[in-house]
C-alpha positions as CSV (number, residue, x, y, z in Angstrom):
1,X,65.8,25.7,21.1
2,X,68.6,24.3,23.8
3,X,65.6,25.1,26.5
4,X,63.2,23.4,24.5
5,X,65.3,20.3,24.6
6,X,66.0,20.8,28.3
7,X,62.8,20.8,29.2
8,X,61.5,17.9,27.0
9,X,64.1,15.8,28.7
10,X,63.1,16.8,32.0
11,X,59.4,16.1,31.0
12,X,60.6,12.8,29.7
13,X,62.2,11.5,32.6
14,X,59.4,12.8,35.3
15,X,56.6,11.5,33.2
16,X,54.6,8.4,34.4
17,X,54.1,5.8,31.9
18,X,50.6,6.1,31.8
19,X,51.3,10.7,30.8
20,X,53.5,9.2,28.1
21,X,51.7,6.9,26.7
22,X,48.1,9.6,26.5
23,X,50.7,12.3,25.3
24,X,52.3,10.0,22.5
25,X,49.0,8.1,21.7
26,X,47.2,11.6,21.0
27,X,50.2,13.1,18.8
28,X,51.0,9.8,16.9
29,X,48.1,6.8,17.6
30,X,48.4,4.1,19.3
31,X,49.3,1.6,16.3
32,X,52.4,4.2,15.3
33,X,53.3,4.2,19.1
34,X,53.1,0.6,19.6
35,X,55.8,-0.1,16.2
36,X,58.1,2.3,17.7
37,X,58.0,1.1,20.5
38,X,58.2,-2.6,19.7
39,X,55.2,-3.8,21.5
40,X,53.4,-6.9,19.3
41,X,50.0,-5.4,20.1
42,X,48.5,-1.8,20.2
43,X,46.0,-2.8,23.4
44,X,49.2,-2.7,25.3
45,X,49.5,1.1,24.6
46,X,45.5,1.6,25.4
47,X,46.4,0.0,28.9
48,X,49.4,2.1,29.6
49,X,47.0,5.2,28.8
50,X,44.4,3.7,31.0
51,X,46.7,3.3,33.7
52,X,45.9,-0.4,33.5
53,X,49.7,-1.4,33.3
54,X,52.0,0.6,35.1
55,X,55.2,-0.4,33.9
56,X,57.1,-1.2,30.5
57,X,59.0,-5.4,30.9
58,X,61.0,-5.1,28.1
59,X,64.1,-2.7,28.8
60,X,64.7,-1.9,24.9
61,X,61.2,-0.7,24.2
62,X,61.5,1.4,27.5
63,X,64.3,3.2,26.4
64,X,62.1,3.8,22.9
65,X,59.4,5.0,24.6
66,X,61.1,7.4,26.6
67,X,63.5,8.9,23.7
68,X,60.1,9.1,21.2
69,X,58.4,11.1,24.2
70,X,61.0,13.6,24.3
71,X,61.1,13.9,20.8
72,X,57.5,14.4,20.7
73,X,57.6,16.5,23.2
74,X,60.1,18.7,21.9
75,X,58.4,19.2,18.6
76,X,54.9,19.8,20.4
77,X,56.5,23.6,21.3
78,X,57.1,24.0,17.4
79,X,54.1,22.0,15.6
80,X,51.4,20.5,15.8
81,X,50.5,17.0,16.3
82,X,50.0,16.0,12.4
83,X,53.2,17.3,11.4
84,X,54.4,15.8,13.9
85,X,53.5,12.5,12.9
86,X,54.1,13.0,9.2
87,X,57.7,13.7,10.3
88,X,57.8,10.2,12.1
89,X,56.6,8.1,9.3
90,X,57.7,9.9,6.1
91,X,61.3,9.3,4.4
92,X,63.7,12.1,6.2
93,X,66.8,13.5,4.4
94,X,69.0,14.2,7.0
95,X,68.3,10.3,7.9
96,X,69.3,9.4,4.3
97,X,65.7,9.0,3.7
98,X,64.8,6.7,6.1
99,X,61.9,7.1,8.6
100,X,62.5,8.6,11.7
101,X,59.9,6.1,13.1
102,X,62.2,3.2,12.1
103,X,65.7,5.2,13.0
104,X,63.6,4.9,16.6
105,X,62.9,1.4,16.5
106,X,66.2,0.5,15.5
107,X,67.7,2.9,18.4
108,X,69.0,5.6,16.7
109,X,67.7,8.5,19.5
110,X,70.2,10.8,18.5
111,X,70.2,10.8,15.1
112,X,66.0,11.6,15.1
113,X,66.8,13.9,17.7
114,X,68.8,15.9,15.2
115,X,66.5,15.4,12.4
116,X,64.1,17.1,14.7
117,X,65.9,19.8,15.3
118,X,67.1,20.3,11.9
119,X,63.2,20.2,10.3
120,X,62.3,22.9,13.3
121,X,65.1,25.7,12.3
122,X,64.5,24.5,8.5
123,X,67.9,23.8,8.0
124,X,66.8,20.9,5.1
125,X,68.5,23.2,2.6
């Protein structure tokens, strides 16, 4: 798992704006992305993905995106994309039942990091 991780960071922080956005929009939809995110309105994820808009203004919503991208992108080597997006909206134990989708919003990268990890070796018990 340690090279999974390793290599979902380095995807994460060589990926254009435009591969995140496609990659995330595919896994999750573009509604889920933008809340995560924090962008008001999901067009401005269909222009990322069109390559339209090349860059994220707001600093806070760029450090979301890039933490749910390697989070995605980590899970993508373990499952697919609708478990994947169950995991990010669905209440989550190890998150005292909150939604790893919200633990992201509010900034918690770490904490839904682990929560990844934890549902990938099935340690829940």
């Amino acid at each position: 798992m340690s090279q999974a991780t390793t290599i979902a960071h380095q995807k994460a922080v060589h990926a254009s704006l435009q591969e995140m956005a496609t990659t995330l929009t595919e896994a999750l939809g573009r509604v889920l992305v933008a809340g995560i995110v924090g962008v008001r309105n999901p067009k401005t994820v269909t222009r990322w993905v069109n390559g339209e808009v090349t860059s994220i203004r707001d600093r806070y919503s760029e450090e979301r995106m890039l933490a749910l991208y390697q989070i995605v992108v980590f899970m993508q080597e373990y499952e697919a994309d609708e478990t994947i997006r169950a995991f990010m909206i669905g209440m989550n134990p190890v998150l005292d039942d909150a939604s790893p989708a919200m633990e992201l919003r509010e900034g918690n990268f770490d904490n839904v990091m682990g929560a990844a990890k934890v549902m990938i070796t099935g340690g829940y018990a």
